[in-house]
Every structure is written in C-alpha cells, then in structure tokens.
C-alpha positions in Angstrom: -2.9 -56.6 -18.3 -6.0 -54.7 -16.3 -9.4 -54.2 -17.6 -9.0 -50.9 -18.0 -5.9 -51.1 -20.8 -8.0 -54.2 -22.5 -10.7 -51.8 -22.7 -9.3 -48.9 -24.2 -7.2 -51.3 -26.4 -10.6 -52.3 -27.6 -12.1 -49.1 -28.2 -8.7 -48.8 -30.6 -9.7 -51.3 -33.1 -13.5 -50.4 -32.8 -12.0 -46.9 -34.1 -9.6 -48.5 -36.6 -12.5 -50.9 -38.2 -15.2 -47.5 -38.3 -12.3 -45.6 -40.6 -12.4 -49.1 -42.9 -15.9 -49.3 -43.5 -16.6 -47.4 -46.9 -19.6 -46.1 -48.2 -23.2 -47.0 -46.1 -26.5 -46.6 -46.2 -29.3 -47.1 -43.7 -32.4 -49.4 -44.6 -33.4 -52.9 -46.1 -33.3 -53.6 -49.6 -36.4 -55.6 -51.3 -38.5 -57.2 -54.3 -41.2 -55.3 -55.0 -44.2 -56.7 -57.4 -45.9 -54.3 -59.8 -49.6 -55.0 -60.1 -49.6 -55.7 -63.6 -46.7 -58.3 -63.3 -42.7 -57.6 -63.2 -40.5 -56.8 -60.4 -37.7 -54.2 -59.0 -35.8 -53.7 -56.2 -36.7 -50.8 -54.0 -34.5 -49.0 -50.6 -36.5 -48.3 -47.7 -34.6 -46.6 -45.2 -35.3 -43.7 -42.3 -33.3 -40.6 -42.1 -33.7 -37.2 -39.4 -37.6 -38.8 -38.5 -38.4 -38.8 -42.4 -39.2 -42.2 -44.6 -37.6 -42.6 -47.9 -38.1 -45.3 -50.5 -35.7 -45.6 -53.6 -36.2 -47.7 -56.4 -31.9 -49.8 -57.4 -31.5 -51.1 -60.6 -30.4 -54.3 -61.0 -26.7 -53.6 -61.8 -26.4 -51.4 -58.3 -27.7 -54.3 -56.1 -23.8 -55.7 -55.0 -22.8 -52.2 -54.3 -26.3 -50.7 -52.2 -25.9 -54.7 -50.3 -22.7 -53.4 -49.1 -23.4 -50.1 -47.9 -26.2 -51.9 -46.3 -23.8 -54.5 -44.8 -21.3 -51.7 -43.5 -23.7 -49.5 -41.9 -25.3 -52.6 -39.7 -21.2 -53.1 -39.0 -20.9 -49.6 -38.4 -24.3 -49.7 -36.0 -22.9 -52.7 -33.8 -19.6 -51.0 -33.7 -20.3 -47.6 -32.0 -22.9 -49.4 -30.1 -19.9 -51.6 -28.7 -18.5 -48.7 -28.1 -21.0 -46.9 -26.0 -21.0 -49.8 -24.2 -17.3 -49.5 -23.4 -16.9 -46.4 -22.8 -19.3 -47.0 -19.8 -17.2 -49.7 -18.5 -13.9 -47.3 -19.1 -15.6 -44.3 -17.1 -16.7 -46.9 -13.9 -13.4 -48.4 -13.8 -11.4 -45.3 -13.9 -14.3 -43.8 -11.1 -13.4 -47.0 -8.9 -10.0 -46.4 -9.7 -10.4 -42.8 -8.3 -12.3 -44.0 -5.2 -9.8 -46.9 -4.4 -6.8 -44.1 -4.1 
C-alpha cells in the first residue's frame, strides 16, 4: 500500500475516534485548601483568551475527569491530524511533480 492511502486511511480513524469522544472540557482539575481548614475541588480552564475557575462537587468529579480526559484525547487527535494532512498535501504535491 503507498504512503499516501496509509495516510488518508489514518486520518479515517482520527475522524472516527473525534465522533466517539463525548462530552469535554478544557482545563485541570484540583484540591483547593480553604484558609480556615477544609477542601474542594475547583476547574481551572481557558476559554476565547478569558480564565475561568469552577468550583465540582464531589459527586461530579468521575464525570468532569472524563471530559477532561477526552478533550486531551481530542487535543492529540486533531493535532495528529494537522500533522497529516501536511504529509497528505507534500505527497500528493510530489506526486504532481513526478507526472
């Protein structure tokens, strides 16, 4: 098979896994210490240049640790991507220039 049909078979899966993903967030998830003792766990993300915080009670911590996990997942796949997509366009330009 040539590079460029392993490629683009690739780039099928990336968009196959991306439909999968679910519900994701941006941002890190941590313990926070309140000055006069006790803890909670507070969302820090970034969204459009803007800082936001969010306190999660306990009971939502599985679920806001999955839409964590499937944005990083979603992050690393279209970043793949990208990255074959360049390959695809210079093999299909050297393909061009070879004929």
């Amino acid at each position: 098979m040539d590079k460029g049909k392993q490629v683009e078979r690739r780039i099928g899966k990336i968009k196959q896994a991306l439909v999968g993903l679910g519900d994701m967030r941006p941002g890190s998830l941590s313990v926070q210490t309140r000055s006069w003792g006790g803890q909670y766990l507070q969302l820090s993300y970034t969204h459009q240049g803007k800082g936001h915080t969010q306190h999660v009670p306990p009971e939502q911590k599985k679920a806001v640790e999955r839409q964590l996990a499937n944005y990083r997942k979603f992050r690393d796949l279209t970043q793949e991507w990208v990255g074959l997509a360049i390959e695809l366009c210079k093999l299909k330009a050297e393909n061009l220039d070879q004929s």
